[in-house]
Each structure stands twice: as C-alpha cells, then as structure tokens.
Backbone as a printed PyTorch tensor [residue, N CA C, xyz], in Angstrom:
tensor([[[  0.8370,  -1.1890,   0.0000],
         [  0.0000,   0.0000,   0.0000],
         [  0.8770,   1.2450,   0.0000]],

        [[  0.1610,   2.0360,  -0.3390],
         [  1.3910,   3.7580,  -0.9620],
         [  0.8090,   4.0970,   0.9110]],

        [[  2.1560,   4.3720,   1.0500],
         [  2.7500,   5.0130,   2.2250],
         [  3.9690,   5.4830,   3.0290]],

        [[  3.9620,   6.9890,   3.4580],
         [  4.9590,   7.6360,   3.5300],
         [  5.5320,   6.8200,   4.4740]],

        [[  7.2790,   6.8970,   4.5200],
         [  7.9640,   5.6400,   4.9480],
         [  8.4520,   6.8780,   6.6280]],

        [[  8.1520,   8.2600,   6.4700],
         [  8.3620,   8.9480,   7.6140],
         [  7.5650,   9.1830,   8.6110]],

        [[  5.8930,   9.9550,   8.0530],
         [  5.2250,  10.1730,   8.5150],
         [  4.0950,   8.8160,   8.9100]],

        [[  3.6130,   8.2630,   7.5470],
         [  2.8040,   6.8940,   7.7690],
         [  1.5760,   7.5190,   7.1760]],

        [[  1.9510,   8.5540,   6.3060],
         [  0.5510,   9.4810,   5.8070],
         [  0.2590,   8.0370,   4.4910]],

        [[ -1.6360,   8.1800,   4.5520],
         [ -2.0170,   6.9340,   3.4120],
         [ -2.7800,   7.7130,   2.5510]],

        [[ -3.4070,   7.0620,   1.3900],
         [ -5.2500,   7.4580,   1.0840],
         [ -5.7230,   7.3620,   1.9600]],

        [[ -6.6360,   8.9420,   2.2210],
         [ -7.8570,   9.2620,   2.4950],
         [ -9.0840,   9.4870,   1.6680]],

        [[-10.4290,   8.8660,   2.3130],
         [-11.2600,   8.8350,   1.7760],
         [-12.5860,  10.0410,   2.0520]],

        [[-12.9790,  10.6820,   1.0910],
         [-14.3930,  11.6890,   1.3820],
         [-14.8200,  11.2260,   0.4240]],

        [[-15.9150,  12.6790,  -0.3130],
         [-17.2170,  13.0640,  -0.8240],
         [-16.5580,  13.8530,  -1.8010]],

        [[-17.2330,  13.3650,  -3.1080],
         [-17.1500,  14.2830,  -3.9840],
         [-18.1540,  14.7320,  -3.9720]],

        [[-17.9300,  16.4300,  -4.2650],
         [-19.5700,  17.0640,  -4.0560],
         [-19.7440,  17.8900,  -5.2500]],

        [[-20.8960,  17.2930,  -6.1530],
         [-21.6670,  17.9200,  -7.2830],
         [-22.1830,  19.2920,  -7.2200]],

        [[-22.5670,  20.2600,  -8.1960],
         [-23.1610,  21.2290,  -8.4970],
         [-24.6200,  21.1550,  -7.3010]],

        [[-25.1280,  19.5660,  -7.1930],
         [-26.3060,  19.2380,  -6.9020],
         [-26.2640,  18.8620,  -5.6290]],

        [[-25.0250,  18.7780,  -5.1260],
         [-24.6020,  18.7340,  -3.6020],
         [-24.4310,  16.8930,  -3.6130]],

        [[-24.8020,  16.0470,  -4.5230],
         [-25.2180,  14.8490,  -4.3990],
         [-23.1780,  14.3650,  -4.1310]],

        [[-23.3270,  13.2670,  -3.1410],
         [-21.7510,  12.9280,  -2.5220],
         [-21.4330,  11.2340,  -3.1220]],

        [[-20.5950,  11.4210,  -3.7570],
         [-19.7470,  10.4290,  -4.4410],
         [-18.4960,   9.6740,  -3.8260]],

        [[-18.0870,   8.7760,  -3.6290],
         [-17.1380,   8.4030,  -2.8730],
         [-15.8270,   8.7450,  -3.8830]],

        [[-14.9420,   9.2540,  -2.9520],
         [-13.3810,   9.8780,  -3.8290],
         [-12.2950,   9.1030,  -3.0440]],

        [[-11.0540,   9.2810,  -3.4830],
         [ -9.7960,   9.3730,  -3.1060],
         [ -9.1360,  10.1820,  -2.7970]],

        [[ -8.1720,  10.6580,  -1.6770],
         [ -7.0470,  12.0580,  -1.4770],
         [ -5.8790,  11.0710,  -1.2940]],

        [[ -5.2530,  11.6030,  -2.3420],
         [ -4.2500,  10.2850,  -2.4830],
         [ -2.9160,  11.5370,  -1.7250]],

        [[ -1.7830,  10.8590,  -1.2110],
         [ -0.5460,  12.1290,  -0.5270],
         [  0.6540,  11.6850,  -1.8530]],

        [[  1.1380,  12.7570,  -1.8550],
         [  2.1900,  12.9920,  -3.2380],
         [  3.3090,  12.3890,  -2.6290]],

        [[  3.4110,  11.2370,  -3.0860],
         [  4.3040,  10.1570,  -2.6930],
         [  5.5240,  10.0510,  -3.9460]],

        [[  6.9750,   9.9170,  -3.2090],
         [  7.8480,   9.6060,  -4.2230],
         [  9.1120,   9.4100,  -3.3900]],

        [[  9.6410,   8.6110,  -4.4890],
         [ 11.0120,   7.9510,  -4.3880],
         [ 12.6100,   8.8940,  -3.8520]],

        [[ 13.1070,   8.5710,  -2.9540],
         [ 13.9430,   9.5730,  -2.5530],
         [ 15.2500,   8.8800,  -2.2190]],

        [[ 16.3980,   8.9590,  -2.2340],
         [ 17.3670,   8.8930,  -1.7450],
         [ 17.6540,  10.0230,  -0.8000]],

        [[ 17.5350,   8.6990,   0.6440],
         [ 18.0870,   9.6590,   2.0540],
         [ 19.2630,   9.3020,   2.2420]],

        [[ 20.1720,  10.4010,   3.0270],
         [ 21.5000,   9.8140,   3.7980],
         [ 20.9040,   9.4040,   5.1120]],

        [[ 21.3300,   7.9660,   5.9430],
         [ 20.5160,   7.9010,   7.5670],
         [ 21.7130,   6.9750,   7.6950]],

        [[ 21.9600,   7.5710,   9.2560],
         [ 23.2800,   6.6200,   9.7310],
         [ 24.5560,   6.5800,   8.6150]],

        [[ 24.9470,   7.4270,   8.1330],
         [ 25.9150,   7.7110,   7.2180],
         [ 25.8750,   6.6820,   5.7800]],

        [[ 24.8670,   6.4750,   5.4570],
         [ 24.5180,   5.9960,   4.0880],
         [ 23.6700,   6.0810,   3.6970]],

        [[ 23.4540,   5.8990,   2.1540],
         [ 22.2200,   6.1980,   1.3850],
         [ 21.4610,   5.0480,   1.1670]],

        [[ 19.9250,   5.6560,   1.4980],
         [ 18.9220,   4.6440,   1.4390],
         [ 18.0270,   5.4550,   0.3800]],

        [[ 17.1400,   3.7820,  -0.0240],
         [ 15.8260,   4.2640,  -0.9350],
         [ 14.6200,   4.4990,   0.3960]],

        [[ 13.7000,   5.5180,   0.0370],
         [ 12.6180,   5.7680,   0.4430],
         [ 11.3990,   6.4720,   0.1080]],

        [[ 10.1490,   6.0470,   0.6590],
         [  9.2440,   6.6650,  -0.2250],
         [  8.7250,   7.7680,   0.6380]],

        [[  9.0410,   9.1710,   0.1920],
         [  8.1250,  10.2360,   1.3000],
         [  7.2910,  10.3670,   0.6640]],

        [[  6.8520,  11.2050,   1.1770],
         [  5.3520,  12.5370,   0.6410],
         [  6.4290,  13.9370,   0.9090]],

        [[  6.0330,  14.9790,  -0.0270],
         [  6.2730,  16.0300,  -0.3430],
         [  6.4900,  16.8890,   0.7140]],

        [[  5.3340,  16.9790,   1.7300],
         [  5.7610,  17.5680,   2.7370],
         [  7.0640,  16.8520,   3.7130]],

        [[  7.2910,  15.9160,   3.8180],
         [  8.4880,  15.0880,   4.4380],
         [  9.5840,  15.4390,   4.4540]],

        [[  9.7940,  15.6590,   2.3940],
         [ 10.9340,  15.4820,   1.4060],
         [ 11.0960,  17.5120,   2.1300]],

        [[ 10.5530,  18.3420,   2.2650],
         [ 10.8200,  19.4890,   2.1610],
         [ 10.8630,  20.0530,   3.9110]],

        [[ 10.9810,  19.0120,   4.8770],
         [ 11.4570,  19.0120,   5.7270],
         [ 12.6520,  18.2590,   5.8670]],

        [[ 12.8800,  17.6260,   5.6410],
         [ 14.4450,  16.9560,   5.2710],
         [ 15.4360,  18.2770,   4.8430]],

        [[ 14.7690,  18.7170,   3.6430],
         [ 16.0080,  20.1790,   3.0230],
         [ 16.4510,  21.3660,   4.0490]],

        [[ 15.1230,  21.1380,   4.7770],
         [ 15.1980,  22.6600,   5.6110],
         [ 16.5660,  22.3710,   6.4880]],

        [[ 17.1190,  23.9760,   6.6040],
         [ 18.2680,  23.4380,   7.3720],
         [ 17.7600,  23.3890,   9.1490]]])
C-alpha cells in the first residue's frame, strides 16, 4: 500500500460534491515519491510525501 515511509501518511477517503450537492465516494491520495536519504551515514531508498521530502532540506 502507498505510504509515507516517515510520517505513515495513506489514502484518504471523502465526498465528492456535485453542483447538486449529491456525494460520491473519492480518493485524497498524498504525493508520494522515491527519494534517496543519507541515515546513519549511508544512502537509502525511500518513499516520502512532499511535505516530508521538504522538511528533510530545511536546514
């Protein structure tokens, strides 16, 4: 299953909501991607989410 390997963020599920208000079942999928981290003085594969990846940069 797609999930951030930092946080543990997944799909979430709501309502899509029509002109007509009528509610549809959706997906909120988190912007997941492939990263090379340094941890413990080597490089690993991992999958963040966006917000993760742009806490990692910050100094």
């Amino acid at each position: 299953m797609a999930r951030c390997d930092e946080c543990g963020k997944t799909t979430t599920f709501g309502h899509a909501r029509s002109f007509s208000m009528r509610a549809t079942r959706r997906t909120f999928r988190p912007n997941l991607q492939k990263v090379r981290v340094m941890e413990a003085g080597r490089q690993v594969h991992k999958t963040l989410c966006a917000k993760c990846i742009k806490r990692l940069a910050r100094p």
